[in-house]
C-alpha positions as CSV (number, residue, x, y, z in Angstrom):
1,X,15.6,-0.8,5.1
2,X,14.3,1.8,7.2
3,X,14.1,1.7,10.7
4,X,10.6,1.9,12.7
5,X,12.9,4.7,14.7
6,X,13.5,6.1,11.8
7,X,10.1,6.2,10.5
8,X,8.6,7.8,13.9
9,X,11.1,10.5,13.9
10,X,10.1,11.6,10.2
11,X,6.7,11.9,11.7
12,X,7.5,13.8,14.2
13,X,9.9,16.0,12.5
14,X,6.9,17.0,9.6
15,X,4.3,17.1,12.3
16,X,6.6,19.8,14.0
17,X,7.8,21.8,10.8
18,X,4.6,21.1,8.4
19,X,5.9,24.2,6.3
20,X,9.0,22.9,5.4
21,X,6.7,19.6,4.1
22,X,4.5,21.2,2.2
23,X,8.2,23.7,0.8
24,X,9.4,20.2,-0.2
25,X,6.3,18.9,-1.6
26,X,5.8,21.5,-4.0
27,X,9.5,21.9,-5.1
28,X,9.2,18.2,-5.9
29,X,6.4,18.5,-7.8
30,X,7.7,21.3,-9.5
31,X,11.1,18.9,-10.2
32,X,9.2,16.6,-11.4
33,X,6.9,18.6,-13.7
34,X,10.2,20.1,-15.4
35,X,11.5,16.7,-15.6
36,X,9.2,14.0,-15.2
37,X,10.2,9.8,-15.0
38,X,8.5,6.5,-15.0
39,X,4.4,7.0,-14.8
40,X,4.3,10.9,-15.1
41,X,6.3,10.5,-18.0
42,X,4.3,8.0,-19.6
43,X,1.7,10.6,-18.7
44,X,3.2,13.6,-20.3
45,X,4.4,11.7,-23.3
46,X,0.6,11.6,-24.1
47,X,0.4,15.5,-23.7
48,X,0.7,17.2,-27.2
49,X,4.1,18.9,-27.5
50,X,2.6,22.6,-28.0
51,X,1.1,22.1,-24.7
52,X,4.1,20.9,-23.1
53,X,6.1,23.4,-24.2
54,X,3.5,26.3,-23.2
55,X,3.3,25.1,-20.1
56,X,6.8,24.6,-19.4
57,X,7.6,28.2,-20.7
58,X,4.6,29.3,-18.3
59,X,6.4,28.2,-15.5
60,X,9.9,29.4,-16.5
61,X,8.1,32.8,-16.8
62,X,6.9,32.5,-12.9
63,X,10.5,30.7,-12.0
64,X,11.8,34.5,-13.3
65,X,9.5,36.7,-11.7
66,X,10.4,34.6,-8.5
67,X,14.2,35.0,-8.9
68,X,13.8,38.7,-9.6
69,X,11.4,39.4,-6.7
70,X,14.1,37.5,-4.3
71,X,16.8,39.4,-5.8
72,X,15.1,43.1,-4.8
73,X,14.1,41.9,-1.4
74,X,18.0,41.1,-1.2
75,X,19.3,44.2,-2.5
76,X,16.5,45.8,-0.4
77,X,18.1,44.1,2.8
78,X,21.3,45.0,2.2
79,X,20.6,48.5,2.0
Protein backbone atom coordinates (compact mmCIF):
# COMPACT_ATOMS: atom_id res chain seq x y z
CA UNK A 1 0.00 0.00 0.00
CA UNK A 2 1.20 3.30 -0.65
CA UNK A 3 1.82 5.75 1.82
CA UNK A 4 -0.09 9.29 1.96
CA UNK A 5 3.92 10.45 2.26
CA UNK A 6 4.50 8.75 -0.42
CA UNK A 7 1.72 9.94 -2.47
CA UNK A 8 2.58 13.86 -1.59
CA UNK A 9 6.12 13.47 -2.61
CA UNK A 10 5.10 12.07 -6.15
CA UNK A 11 3.20 15.24 -6.43
CA UNK A 12 5.59 17.28 -5.59
CA UNK A 13 8.29 15.63 -7.47
CA UNK A 14 5.99 15.89 -11.09
CA UNK A 15 4.90 19.33 -10.04
CA UNK A 16 8.71 20.27 -9.95
CA UNK A 17 9.98 18.20 -13.06
CA UNK A 18 6.61 18.27 -15.33
CA UNK A 19 9.07 17.40 -18.31
CA UNK A 20 10.24 14.33 -17.13
CA UNK A 21 6.14 13.45 -16.59
CA UNK A 22 5.02 14.23 -19.72
CA UNK A 23 8.94 12.13 -21.11
CA UNK A 24 7.38 9.19 -19.22
CA UNK A 25 3.94 9.53 -20.27
CA UNK A 26 4.64 9.44 -23.80
CA UNK A 27 7.22 6.56 -23.67
CA UNK A 28 4.50 4.69 -21.92
CA UNK A 29 2.18 5.19 -24.35
CA UNK A 30 4.42 4.50 -26.86
CA UNK A 31 5.27 0.89 -24.76
CA UNK A 32 2.03 0.24 -24.73
CA UNK A 33 1.04 0.97 -28.36
CA UNK A 34 4.03 -1.45 -29.46
CA UNK A 35 2.76 -3.93 -26.96
CA UNK A 36 -0.57 -3.36 -25.68
CA UNK A 37 -2.41 -5.65 -22.50
CA UNK A 38 -5.69 -6.07 -20.97
CA UNK A 39 -8.37 -3.16 -22.43
CA UNK A 40 -6.01 -1.68 -25.19
CA UNK A 41 -5.57 -5.00 -26.33
CA UNK A 42 -9.00 -5.91 -26.46
CA UNK A 43 -9.08 -2.67 -28.33
CA UNK A 44 -6.40 -3.32 -30.86
CA UNK A 45 -7.54 -6.85 -31.36
CA UNK A 46 -10.64 -5.12 -33.02
CA UNK A 47 -8.18 -3.11 -35.39
CA UNK A 48 -7.77 -4.87 -38.80
CA UNK A 49 -4.30 -6.45 -39.00
CA UNK A 50 -3.18 -4.30 -42.17
CA UNK A 51 -3.69 -1.38 -40.08
CA UNK A 52 -1.90 -2.65 -37.21
CA UNK A 53 0.90 -3.53 -38.99
CA UNK A 54 1.08 -0.06 -40.98
CA UNK A 55 0.96 1.63 -38.07
CA UNK A 56 3.37 -0.24 -36.24
CA UNK A 57 5.85 -0.03 -39.18
CA UNK A 58 5.05 3.83 -39.21
CA UNK A 59 6.29 4.21 -35.90
CA UNK A 60 9.37 1.92 -36.26
CA UNK A 61 10.15 4.25 -39.29
CA UNK A 62 10.10 7.40 -36.76
CA UNK A 63 11.82 5.19 -33.83
CA UNK A 64 14.85 5.12 -36.76
CA UNK A 65 14.98 8.48 -37.72
CA UNK A 66 15.11 9.21 -33.96
CA UNK A 67 18.01 6.77 -33.27
CA UNK A 68 19.95 8.13 -36.30
CA UNK A 69 19.34 11.80 -35.45
CA UNK A 70 20.68 11.02 -31.74
CA UNK A 71 23.46 9.17 -33.16
CA UNK A 72 24.84 12.46 -35.39
CA UNK A 73 24.24 14.83 -32.56
CA UNK A 74 26.59 12.30 -30.59
CA UNK A 75 29.17 11.93 -33.16
CA UNK A 76 28.76 15.71 -33.58
CA UNK A 77 29.63 16.18 -29.78
CA UNK A 78 32.39 14.25 -29.79
CA UNK A 79 34.03 16.02 -32.44
Amino acid sequence: MVSEAQIRANRAYEKRHPEAVAYKRARNMAMRFANPVGKLAAAVATIDTTTRKQDLEELQDRVTAALIALSAEKNEKGK
